[in-house]
ChimeraX commands (.cxc) that place a marker at each C-alpha (Angstrom):
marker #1 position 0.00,0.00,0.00 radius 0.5
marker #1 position 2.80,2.57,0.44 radius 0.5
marker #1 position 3.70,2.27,-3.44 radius 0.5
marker #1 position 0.67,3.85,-4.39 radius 0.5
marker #1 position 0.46,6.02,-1.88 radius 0.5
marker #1 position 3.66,7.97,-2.99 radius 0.5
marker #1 position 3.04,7.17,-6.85 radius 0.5
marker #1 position -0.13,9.35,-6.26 radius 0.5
marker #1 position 0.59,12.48,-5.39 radius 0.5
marker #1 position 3.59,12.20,-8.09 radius 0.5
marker #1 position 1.18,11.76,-10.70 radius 0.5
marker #1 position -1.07,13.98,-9.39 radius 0.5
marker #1 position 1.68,16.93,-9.38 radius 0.5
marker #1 position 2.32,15.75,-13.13 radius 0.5
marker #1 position -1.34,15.75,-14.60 radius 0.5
marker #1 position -1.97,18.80,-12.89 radius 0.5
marker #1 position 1.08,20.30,-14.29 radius 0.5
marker #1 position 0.18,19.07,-18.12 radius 0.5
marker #1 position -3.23,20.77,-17.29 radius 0.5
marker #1 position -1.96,23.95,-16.81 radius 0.5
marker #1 position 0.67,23.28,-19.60 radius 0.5
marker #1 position -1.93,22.97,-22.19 radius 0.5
marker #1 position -4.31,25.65,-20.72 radius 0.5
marker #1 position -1.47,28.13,-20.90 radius 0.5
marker #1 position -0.51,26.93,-24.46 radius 0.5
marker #1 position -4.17,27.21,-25.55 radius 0.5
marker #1 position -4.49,30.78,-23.92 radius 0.5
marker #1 position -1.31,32.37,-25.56 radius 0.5
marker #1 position -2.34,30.55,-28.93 radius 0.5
marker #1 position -5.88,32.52,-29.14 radius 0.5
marker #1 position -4.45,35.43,-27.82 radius 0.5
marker #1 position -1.62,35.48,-30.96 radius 0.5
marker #1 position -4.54,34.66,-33.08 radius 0.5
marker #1 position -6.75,37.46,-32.13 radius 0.5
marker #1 position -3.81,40.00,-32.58 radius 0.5
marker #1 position -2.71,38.80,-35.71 radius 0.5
marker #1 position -6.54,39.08,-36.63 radius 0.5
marker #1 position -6.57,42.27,-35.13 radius 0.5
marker #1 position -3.48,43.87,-37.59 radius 0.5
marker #1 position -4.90,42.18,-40.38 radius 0.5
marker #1 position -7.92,43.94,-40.03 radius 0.5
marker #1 position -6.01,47.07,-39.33 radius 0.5
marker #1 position -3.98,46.27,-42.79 radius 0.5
marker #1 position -6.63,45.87,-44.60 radius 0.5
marker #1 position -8.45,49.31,-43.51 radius 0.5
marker #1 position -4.96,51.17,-44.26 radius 0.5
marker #1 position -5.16,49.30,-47.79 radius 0.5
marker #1 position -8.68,50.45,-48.19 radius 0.5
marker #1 position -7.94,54.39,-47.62 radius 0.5
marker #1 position -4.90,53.77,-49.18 radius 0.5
marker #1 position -6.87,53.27,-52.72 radius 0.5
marker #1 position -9.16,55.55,-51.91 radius 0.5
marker #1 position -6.47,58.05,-50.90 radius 0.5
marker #1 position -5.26,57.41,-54.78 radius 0.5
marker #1 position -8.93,58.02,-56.32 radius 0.5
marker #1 position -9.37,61.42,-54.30 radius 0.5
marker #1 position -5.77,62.39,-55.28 radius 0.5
marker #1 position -6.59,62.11,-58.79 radius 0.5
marker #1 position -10.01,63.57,-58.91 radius 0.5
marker #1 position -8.10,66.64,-57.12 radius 0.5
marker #1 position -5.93,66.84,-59.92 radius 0.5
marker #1 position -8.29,66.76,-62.44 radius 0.5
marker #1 position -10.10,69.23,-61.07 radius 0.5
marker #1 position -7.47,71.62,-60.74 radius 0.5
marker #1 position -6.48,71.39,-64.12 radius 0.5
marker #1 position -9.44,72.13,-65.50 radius 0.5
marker #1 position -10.53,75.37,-66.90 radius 0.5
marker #1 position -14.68,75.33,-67.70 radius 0.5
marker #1 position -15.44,76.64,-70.75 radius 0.5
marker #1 position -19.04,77.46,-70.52 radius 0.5
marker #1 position -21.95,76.65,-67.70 radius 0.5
marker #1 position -22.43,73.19,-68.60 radius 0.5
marker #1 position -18.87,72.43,-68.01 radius 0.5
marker #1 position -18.85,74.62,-64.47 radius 0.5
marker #1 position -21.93,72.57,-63.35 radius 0.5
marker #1 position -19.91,69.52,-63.98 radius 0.5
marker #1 position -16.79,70.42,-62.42 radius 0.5
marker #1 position -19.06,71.51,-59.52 radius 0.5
marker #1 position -20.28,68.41,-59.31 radius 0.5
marker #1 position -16.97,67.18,-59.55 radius 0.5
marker #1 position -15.91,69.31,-56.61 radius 0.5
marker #1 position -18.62,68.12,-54.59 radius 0.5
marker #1 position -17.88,64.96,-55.22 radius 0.5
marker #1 position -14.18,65.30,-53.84 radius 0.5
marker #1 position -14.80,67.18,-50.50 radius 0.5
marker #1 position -17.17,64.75,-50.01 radius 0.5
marker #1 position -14.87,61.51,-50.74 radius 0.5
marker #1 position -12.10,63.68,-48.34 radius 0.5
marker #1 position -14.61,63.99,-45.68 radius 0.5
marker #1 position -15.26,60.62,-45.69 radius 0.5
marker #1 position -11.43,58.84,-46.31 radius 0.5
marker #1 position -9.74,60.92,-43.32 radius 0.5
marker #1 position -13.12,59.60,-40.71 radius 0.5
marker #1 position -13.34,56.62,-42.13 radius 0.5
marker #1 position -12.59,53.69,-39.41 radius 0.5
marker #1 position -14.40,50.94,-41.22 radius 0.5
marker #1 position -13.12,49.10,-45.12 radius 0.5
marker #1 position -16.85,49.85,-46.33 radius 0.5
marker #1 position -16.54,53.97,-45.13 radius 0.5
marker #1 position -13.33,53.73,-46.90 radius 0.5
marker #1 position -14.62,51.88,-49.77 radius 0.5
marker #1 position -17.50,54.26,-49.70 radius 0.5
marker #1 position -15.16,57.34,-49.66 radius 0.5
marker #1 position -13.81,55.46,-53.15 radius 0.5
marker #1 position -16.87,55.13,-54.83 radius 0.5
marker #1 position -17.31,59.09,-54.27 radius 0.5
marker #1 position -14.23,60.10,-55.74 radius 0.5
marker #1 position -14.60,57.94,-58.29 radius 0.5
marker #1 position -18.16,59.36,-59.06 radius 0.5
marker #1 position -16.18,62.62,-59.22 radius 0.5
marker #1 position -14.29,61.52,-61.69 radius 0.5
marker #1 position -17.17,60.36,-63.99 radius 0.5
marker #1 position -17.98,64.41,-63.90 radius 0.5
marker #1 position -14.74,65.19,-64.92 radius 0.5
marker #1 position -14.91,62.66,-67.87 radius 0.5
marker #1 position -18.36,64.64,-69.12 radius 0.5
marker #1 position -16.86,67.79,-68.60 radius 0.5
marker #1 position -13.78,67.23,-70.64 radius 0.5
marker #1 position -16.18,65.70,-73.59 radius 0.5
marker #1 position -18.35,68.74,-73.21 radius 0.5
marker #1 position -15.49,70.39,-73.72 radius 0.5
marker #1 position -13.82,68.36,-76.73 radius 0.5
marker #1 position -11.37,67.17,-75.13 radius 0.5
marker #1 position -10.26,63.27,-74.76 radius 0.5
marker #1 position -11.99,61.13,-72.03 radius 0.5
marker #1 position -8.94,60.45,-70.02 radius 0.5
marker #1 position -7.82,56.74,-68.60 radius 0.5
marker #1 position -9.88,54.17,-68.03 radius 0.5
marker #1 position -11.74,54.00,-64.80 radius 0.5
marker #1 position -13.76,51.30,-62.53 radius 0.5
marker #1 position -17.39,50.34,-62.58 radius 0.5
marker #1 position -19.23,52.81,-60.35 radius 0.5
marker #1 position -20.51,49.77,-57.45 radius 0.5
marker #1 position -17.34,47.41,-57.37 radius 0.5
marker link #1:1,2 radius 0.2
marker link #1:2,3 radius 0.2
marker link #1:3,4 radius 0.2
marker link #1:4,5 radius 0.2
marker link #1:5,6 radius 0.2
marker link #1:6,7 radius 0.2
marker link #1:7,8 radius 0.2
marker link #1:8,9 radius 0.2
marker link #1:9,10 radius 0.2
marker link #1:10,11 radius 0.2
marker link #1:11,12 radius 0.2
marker link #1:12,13 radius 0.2
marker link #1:13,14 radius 0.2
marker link #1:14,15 radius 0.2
marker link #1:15,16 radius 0.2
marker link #1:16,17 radius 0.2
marker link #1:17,18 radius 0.2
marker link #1:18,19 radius 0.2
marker link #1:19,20 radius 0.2
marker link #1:20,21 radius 0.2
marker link #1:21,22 radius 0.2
marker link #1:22,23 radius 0.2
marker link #1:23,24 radius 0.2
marker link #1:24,25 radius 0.2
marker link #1:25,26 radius 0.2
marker link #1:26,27 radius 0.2
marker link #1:27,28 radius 0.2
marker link #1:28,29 radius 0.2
marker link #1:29,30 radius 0.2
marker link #1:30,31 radius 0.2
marker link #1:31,32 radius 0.2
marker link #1:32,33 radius 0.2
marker link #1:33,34 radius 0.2
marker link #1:34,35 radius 0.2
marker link #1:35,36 radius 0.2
marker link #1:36,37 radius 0.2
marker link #1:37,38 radius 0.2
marker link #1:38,39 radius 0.2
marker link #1:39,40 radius 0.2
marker link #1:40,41 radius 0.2
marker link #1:41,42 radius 0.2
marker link #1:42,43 radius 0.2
marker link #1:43,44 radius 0.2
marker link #1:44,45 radius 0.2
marker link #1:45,46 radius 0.2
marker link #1:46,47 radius 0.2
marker link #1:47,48 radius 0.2
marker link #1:48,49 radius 0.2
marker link #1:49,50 radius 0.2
marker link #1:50,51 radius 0.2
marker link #1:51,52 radius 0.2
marker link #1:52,53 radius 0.2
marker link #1:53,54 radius 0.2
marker link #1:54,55 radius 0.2
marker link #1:55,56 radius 0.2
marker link #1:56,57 radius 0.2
marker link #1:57,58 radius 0.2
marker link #1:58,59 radius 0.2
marker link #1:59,60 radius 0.2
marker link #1:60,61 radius 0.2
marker link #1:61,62 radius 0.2
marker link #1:62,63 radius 0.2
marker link #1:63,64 radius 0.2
marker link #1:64,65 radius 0.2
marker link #1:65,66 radius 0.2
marker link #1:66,67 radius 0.2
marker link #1:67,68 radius 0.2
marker link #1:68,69 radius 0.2
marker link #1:69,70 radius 0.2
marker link #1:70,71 radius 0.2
marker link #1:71,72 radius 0.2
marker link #1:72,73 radius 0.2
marker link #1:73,74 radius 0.2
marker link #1:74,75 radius 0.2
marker link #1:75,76 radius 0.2
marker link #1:76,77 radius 0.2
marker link #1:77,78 radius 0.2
marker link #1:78,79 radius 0.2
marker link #1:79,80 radius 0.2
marker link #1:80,81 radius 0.2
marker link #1:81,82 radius 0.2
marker link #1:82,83 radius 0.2
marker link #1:83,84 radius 0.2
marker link #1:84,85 radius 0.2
marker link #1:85,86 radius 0.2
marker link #1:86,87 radius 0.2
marker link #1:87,88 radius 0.2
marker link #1:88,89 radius 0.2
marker link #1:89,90 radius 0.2
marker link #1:90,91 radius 0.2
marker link #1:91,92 radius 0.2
marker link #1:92,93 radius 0.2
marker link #1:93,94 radius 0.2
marker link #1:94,95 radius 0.2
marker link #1:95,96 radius 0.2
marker link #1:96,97 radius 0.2
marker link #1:97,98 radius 0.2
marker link #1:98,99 radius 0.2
marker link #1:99,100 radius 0.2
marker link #1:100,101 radius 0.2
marker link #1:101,102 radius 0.2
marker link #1:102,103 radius 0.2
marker link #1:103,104 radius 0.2
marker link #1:104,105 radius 0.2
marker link #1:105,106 radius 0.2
marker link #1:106,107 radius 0.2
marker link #1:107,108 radius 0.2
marker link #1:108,109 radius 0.2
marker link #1:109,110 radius 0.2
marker link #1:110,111 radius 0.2
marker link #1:111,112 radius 0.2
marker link #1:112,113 radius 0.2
marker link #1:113,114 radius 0.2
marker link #1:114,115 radius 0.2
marker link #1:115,116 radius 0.2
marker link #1:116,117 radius 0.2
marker link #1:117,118 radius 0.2
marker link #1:118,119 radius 0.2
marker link #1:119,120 radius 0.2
marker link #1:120,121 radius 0.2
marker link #1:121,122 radius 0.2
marker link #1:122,123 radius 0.2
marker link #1:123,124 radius 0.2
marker link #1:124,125 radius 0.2
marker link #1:125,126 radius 0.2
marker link #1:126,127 radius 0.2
marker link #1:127,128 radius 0.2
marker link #1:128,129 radius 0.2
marker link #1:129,130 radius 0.2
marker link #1:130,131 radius 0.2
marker link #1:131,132 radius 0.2
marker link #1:132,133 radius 0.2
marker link #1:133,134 radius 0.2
view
């Protein structure tokens, strides 16, 4: 009987020990997972206002280089204008992807002014630009 008796608390020490092993293991593994989640979420919001950083940079530069030539063309660049404080407003608040992606879509609404106002005005479309919605 004295075997088991000092076998048991051995083994007790060691299963308890494994216990706490794993349960640490477990806890340091979901907490590396939920940062890593964390600053890939973070990555991808910089990545969002990143492109729509570009979008709002480019509609500013069209507008600025843009002389109307009559009212039609002032009402589009207005438009146009509208369009890019709005898309500013929105990039430097936005805390979410979709504001971000939202602020985007704005700009790039801008720019679909711009591209009227420089065929109003005879002048070539410009480069390509994305669907309005994707």
């Amino acid at each position: 009987m004295t075997g088991y008796f000092t076998v048991f608390p051995l083994m007790f020490v060691v299963t308890f020990a494994l216990i706490i092993a794993v349960f640490i293991f477990n806890l340091t593994t979901q907490i590396r997972r939920r940062r890593d989640s964390e600053q890939g979420k973070q990555n991808e919001l910089l990545d969002a206002r990143a492109d729509a950083d570009r979008w709002i940079a480019r509609l500013s530069n069209e507008i600025l280089h843009t002389t109307p030539a009559d009212e039609q063309v002032k009402k589009l660049v207005g438009q146009a204008s509208e369009r890019h404080a709005n898309a500013l407003s929105q990039a430097s608040s936005a805390t979410t992807v979709g504001q971000a992606k939202l602020a985007r879509e704005v700009a790039v609404e801008g720019l679909y002014y711009m591209r009227e106002a420089r065929k109003h005005m005879g002048e070539l479309e410009g480069p390509p630009l994305p669907e309005l919605g994707s």
